[in-house]
C-alpha positions in Angstrom: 21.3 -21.5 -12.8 23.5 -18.3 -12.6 26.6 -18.8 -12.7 27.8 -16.3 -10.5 32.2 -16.5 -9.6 34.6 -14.1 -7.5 38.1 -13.2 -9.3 41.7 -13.7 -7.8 43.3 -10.7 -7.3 39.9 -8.8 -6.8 38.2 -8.5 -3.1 36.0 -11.3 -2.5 32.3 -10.6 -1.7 32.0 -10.8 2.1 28.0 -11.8 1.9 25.6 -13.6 0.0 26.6 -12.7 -3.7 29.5 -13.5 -5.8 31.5 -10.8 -8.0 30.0 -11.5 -11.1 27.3 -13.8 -12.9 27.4 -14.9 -16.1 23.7 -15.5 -17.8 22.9 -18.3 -18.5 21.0 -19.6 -21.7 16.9 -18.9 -21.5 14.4 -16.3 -21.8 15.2 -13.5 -18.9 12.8 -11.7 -16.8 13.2 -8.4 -15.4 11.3 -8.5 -11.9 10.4 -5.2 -10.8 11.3 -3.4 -7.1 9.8 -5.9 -4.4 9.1 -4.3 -1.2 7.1 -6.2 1.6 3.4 -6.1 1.3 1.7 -9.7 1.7 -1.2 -10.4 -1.2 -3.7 -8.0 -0.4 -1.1 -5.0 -0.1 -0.1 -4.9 3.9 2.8 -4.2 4.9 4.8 -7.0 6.7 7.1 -6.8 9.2 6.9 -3.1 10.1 10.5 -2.1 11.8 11.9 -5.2 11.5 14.4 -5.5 8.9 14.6 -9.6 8.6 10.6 -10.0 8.3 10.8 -7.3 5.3 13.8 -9.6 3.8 11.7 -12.3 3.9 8.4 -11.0 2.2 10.3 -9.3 -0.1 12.0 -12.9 -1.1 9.4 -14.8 -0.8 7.2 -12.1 -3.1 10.1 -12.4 -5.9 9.7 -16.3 -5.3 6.4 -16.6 -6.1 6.8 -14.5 -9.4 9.4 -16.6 -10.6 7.6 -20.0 -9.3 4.5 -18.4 -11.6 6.7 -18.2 -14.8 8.2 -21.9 -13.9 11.4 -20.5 -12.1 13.3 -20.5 -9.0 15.5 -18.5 -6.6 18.3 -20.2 -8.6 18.0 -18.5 -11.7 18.1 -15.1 -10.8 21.6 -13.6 -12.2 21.6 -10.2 -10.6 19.5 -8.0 -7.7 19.6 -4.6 -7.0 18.4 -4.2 -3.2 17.7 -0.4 -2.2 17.2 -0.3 1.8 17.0 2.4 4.5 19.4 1.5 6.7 22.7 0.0 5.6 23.8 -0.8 9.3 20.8 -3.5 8.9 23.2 -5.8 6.2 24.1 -9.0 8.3 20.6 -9.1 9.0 19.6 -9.0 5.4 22.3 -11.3 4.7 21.2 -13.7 7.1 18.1 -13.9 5.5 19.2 -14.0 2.0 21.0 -17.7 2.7 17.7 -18.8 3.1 16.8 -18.2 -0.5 20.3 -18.4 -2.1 22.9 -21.0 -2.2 26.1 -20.5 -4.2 27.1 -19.4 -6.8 25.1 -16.8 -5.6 24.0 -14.0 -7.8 25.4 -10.6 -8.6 24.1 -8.1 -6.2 24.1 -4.0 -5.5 22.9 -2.7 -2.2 22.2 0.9 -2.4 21.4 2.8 0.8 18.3 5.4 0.0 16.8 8.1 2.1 13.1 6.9 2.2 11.0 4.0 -0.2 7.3 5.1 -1.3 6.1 4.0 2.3 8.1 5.1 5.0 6.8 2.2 6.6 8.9 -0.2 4.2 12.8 -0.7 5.0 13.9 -2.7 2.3 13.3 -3.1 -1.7 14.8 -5.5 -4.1 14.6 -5.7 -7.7 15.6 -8.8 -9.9 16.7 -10.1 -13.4 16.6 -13.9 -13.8 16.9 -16.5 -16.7 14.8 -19.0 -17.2 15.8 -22.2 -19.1 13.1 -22.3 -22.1 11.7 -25.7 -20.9 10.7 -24.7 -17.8 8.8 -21.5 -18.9 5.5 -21.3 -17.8 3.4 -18.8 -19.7 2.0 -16.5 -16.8 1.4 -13.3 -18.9 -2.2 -14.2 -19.9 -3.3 -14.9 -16.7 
């Protein structure tokens, strides 16, 4: 699990992340941008910020459930959206799939993703402990 921590004397996150994460020992995984498109590539939750959230999560879940990981040890996410005035819903969402110490986080605001049709997309780097690993690559 990350162990993610907030630092007297420097402002304290005000949603679901902490400061800073340390990594723990295991193999990481860089998990590339998310956005939210179900199995066959639809998108999900068109205008609706929370639904996005969601897929997206739930799509980053699965990868790490496939490699024998969890929401738990993901150290850090960068989250691109489209409309920053959409963050307590996003955050709202995210304690569904995070408990603390939460992870490191970025939340960048960006003019358009690939679909304008998509709001939200969220990239992650986790550690796996190595006796959990689950070799998915030769799937």
């Amino acid at each position: 699990m990350a162990q993610g921590f907030n630092v007297p004397g420097v402002v304290e996150p005000f949603g679901i992340f902490s400061s800073a994460a340390w990594q723990p020992e295991g193999r990481v995984l860089h998990i590339s941008g998310h956005v939210s498109q179900d199995a066959a590539g639809r998108t999900v939750g068109k205008g609706d910020m929370a639904a996005q959230t969601r897929q997206v999560l739930e799509n980053i879940r699965d990868v790490l459930t496939s490699v024998g990981g969890n929401m738990a040890d993901i150290t850090k996410v960068t989250v691109f959206v489209t409309d920053v005035a959409e963050i307590a819903e996003i955050h709202t969402v995210r304690s569904e799939f995070f408990s603390k110490p939460y992870p490191a986080s970025t939340l960048v605001q960006v003019a358009q993703l690939i679909d304008p049709d998509w709001l939200i997309e969220i990239e992650a780097v986790a550690v796996i402990p190595i006796d959990r690993i689950k070799d998915s690559a030769n799937k």
